[in-house]
N, C-alpha and C positions, 0 to 999 in steps of 0.2 A: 570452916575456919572461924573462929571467934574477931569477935571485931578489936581493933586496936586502934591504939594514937597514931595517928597520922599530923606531918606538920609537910606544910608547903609555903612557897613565900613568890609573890610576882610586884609589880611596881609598875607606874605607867604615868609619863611626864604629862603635868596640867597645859595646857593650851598658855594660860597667864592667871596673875594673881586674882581670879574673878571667883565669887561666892559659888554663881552656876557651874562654872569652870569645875571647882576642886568638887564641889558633890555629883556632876555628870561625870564627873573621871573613875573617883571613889569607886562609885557604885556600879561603873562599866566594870572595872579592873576585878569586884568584885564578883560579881556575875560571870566573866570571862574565868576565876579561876576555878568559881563552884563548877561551873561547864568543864573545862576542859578535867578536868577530875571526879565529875558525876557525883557530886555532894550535894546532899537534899540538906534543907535547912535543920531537922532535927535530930542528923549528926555531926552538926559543929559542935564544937567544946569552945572556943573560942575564939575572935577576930583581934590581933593587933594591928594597927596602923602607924606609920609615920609619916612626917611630911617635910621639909627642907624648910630650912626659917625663913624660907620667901612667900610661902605659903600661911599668910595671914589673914585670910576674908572666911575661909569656914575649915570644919573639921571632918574630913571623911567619914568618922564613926559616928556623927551624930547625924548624917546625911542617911547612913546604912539603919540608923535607929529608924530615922522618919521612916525609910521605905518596907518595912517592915519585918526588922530585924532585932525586935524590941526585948527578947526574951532571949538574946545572945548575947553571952558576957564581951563587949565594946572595950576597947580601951587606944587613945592615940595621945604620942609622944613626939615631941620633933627631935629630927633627928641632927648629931653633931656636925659641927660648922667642921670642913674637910676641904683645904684648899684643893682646887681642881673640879669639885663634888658639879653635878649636872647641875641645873636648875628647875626650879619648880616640880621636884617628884614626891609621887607619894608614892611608900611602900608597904607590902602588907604582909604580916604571917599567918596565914589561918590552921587554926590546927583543928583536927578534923576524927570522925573514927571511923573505920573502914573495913567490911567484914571481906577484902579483897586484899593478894597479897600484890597490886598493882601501886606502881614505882608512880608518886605524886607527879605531876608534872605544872612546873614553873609557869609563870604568864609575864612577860612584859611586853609593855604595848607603848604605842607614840614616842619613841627616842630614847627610853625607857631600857631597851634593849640593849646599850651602849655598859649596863651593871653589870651585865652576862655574858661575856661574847665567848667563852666557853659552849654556851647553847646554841643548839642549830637555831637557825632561822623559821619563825612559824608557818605551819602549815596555812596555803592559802583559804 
């Protein structure tokens, strides 16, 4: 099979408004969805993020740049004010190229999971 576009999207609520908070969360949720989807880093196409306007001390894509993600088109936007909307999440779309014809699979994590509930429950 030739490889193709793949997109996926998971979210995972920050602990609180803290610097270390939003870049340990970031870069978990980030890892957690390259894992559960078996994405090496040099077939990302590219990572967006968003983050809820309560999250102002740092920026997940610049957290993912430090860690060594430097050479992957980044980009993050907050996302719209939504009465009801959870607090403190950051969400992500990573889009990806996949020479498998296997079904992406979603990641939310820490409260996170309350976006989806269409989605089972994750595996322990």
């Amino acid at each position: 099979m030739n490889a193709v576009t793949v997109a996926v999207r998971g979210a995972i609520q920050v602990s609180s408004n803290d610097a270390d908070a939003i870049r340990t969360a970031g870069l978990r949720l980030l890892e957690a969805v390259l894992g559960s989807n078996e994405v090496v880093c040099d077939d990302i196409v590219s990572i967006i993020f968003s983050i809820t306007p309560d999250l102002t001390r740092a920026n997940p894509a610049t957290a993912a740049r430090a860690a060594g993600y430097a050479e992957t088109p980044l980009f993050c936007v907050q996302e719209a004010v939504v009465d009801g909307q959870p607090d403190r999440i950051i969400r992500m779309l990573l889009t990806y190229r996949s020479g498998t014809d296997r079904k992406p699979v979603p990641v939310y994590l820490d409260g996170a999971q309350v976006l989806r509930p269409d989605l089972p429950p994750p595996s322990p």
